[in-house]
Steps between C-alpha positions, in 0.01 A plus 500: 500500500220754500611720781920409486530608131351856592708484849848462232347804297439738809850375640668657197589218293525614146308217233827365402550386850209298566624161376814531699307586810264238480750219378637538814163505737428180264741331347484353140113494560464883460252585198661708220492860606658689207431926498267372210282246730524760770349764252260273355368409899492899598280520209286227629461611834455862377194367333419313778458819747320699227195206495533495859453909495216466287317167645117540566419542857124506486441153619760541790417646819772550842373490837757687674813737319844555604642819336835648479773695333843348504811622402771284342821683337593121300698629276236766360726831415511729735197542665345244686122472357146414734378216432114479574404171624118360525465180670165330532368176703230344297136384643731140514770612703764515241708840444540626160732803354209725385678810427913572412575843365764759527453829610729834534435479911171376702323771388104493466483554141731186483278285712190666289644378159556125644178445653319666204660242278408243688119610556507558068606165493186376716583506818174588630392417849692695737767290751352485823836637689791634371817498695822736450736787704433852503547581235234778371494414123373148541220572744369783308486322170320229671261720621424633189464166320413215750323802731356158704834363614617488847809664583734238697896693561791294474641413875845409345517819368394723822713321684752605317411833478410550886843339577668758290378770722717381804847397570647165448512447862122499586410318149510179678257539758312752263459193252383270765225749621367501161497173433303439809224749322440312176542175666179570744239282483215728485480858375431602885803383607722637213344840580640442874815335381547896315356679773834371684730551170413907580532461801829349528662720203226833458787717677776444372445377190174665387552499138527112479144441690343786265665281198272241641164628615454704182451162329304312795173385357666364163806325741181345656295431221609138474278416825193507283623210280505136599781420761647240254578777226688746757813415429480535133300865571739655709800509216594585175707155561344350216734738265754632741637091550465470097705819481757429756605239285500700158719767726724253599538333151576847308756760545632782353781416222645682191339488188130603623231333323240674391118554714329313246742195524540515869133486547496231288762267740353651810117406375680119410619511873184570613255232335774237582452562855187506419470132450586413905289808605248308809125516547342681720475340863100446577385520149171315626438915593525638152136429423362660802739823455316493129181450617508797756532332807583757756855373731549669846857434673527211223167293605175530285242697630192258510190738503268431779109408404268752505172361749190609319284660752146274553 
């Protein structure tokens, strides 16, 4: 009930509708959903995203960060709104919505104004790596507020973008190239693995491998982490899969709602997916990652004894 009744308000069902729509999903069991229940649980969940907006963060802390700006159109006028979406993974393994805001565009001074009100809140010890696209605004607030975070780029998203530099025709082979970089074992290897990207497409498609070498060392970051987190590093998946389904449960219909009440189904969408949202795979790792244990190609470095000379 959590995330359909918000899924019927994006869809464009008007309060009077509700009981209909739900008598038929099920049957003579449906709860009473009159336009004055319906206003009455609006008003619970609005208060319910204010006291999440204003919960304490001091005694919380987030390993890693997945950041990004997503734009939804869900019935919100004319103008689709950003969306600014902070994602952590606790020193247990579990992911938690840190962060949900909405911003003109994925601007800096947007990104500035979320993470600001998170560190006011008590967010104090800086995420170890954050991971998002390219897009300028995030990575410079970070820098200015978590100036200690590692900078890990989004492969879902470069892939994108590189593949948008070339026609349709050479996508497929283009895609498998670059999957063969981010899937290497070791950082040596990946560097090889793009050594023959450039080489293969430099000439005739120079604009595609410049898309991707600009961004090299944070593509490759991930290497430094334990192997058993990789696959959670080298995404944004942790929002992009929560926001495919938001995407595909809202459209455009007359009789916009407003920002503030299509944040308001959009944030209920979110913290009900929340609820299935897995752990981290090697969790065991989290401690180490804490405790400044330095990871080469996704083994920890065991430093060597020193012999004391006699």
């Amino acid at each position: 009930m959590d995330a359909l009744l918000p899924i019927l308000y994006l869809r464009g069902l008007s309060t009077g509708d509700f009981q209909e729509a739900l008598s038929a999903l099920l049957g003579q069991d449906a709860p009473n959903l009159s336009p004055s229940v319906i206003a009455r649980l609006t008003g619970e969940w609005q208060g319910e995203y204010e006291r999440w907006q204003t919960r304490d963060l001091s005694a919380r802390r987030y390993v890693y960060v997945w950041a990004d700006g997503v734009y939804l159109q869900a019935r919100m006028q004319d103008q689709a709104e950003c969306i600014l979406v902070l994602i952590g993974a606790t020193p247990e393994g579990r992911k938690e919505l840190i962060g949900f805001q909405a911003g003109v565009r994925e601007s800096a001074q947007s990104w500035r104004e979320l993470l600001v009100e998170i560190k006011r809140r008590g967010l104090s010890i800086a995420p170890h790596i954050a991971v998002g696209d390219g897009a300028l605004g995030f990575w410079k607030a970070l820098d200015e507020l978590f100036p200690g975070t590692h900078h890990q780029r989004c492969w879902l998203h470069k892939t994108a973008n590189v593949l948008n530099k070339v026609p349709k025709s050479v996508q497929p082979g283009m895609k498998g190239a670059l999957r063969e970089i981010y899937l290497a074992p070791t950082r040596a290897q990946a560097e090889v693995a793009l050594d023959l990207f450039e080489d293969a497409y430099g000439a005739r498609y120079p604009k595609a491998v410049e898309c991707l070498r600009k961004d090299q060392r944070a593509l490759l970051a991930f290497f430094d982490w334990p192997a058993e987190h990789w696959i959670h590093l080298r995404t944004t998946n942790p929002i992009e899969s929560v926001f495919a389904t938001v995407r595909h449960r809202t459209v455009r219909t007359k009789g916009a709602l407003s920002p503030t009440t299509a944040r308001l189904m959009v944030f209920k969408l979110i913290m009900a997916a929340a609820k299935t949202w897995r752990r981290l795979m090697g969790e065991n790792q989290l401690p180490k990652v804490i405790a400044g244990v330095r990871f080469q190609d996704g083994s920890e470095v065991i430093p060597l004894p020193t012999n004391s000379a006699a």
